[in-house]
VOKELO-414679 format. One line per field, with one value per residue (C-alpha): residue in three letters; x, y, z; residue number from 1. Coordinates in steps of 0.05 Angstrom, whole numbers. Example, Ala and Ser with C-alpha at 12.3 -4.5 7.8 and 13.67 -1.06 7.14 Angstrom:
<rs>
residu <- c(ALA  SER)
x <- c(246  273)
y <- c(-90  -21)
z <- c(156  143)
num <- c(1  2)
</rs>
This chain:
<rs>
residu <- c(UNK  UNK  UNK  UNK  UNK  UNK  UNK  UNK  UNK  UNK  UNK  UNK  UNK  UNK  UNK  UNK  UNK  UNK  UNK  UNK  UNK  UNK  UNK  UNK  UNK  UNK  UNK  UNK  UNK  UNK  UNK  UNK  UNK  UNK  UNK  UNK  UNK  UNK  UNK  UNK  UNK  UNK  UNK  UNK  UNK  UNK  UNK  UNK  UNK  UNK  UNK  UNK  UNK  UNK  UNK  UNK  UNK  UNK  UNK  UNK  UNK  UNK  UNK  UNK  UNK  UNK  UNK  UNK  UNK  UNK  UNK  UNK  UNK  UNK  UNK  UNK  UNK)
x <- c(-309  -357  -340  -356  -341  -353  -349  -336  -293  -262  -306  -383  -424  -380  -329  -368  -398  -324  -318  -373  -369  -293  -316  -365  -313  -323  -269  -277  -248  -248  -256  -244  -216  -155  -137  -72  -108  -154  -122  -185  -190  -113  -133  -175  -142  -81  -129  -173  -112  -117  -187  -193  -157  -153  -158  -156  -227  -274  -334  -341  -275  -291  -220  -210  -268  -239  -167  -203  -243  -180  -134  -116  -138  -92  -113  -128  -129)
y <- c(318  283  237  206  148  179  126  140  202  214  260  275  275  232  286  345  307  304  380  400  352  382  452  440  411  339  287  254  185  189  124  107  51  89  155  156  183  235  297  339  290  310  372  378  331  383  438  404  415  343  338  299  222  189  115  54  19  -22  -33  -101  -128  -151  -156  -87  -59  -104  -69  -9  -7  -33  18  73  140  199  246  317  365)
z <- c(260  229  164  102  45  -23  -82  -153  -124  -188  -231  -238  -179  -137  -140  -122  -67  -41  -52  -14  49  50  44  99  144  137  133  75  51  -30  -62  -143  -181  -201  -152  -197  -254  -217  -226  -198  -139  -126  -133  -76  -32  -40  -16  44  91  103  99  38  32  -40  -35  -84  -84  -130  -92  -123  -84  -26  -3  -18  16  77  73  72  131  165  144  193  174  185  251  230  278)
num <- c(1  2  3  4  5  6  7  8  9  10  11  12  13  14  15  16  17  18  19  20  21  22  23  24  25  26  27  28  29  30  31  32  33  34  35  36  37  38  39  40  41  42  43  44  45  46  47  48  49  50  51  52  53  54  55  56  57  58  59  60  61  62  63  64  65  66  67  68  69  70  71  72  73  74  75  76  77)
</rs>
């Protein structure tokens, strides 16, 4: 299955990008500054069967970006 890092998951473009990599099949690692607060991101991680993963991320933390890309991603079969 192929995947893909979406920044700025939580509304605008970012977020529709998320939609429609899920609705194509992709898995899709959401990133945003505060997932908490992203009710429509929720929203579509609820309905990606898994699909869709909501993480913490500012893309000018370099420590973050490095617990990121170290961070086990859930299988999904």
């Amino acid at each position: 299955m192929p995947a893909v890092l979406v920044t700025g998951a939580r509304r605008g473009i970012g977020l529709e990008f998320v939609r429609q990599y899920a609705a194509e099949g992709w898995r899709v690692i959401a990133c945003c500054r505060k997932p908490e607060a992203a009710s429509e991101l929720a929203k579509a991680a609820m309905a990606s069967s898994g699909k869709v993963t909501a993480h913490a991320l500012d893309v000018v933390d370099h420590r973050g970006i490095e617990q990121l890309a170290h961070r086990r991603q859930p299988e999904i079969r």
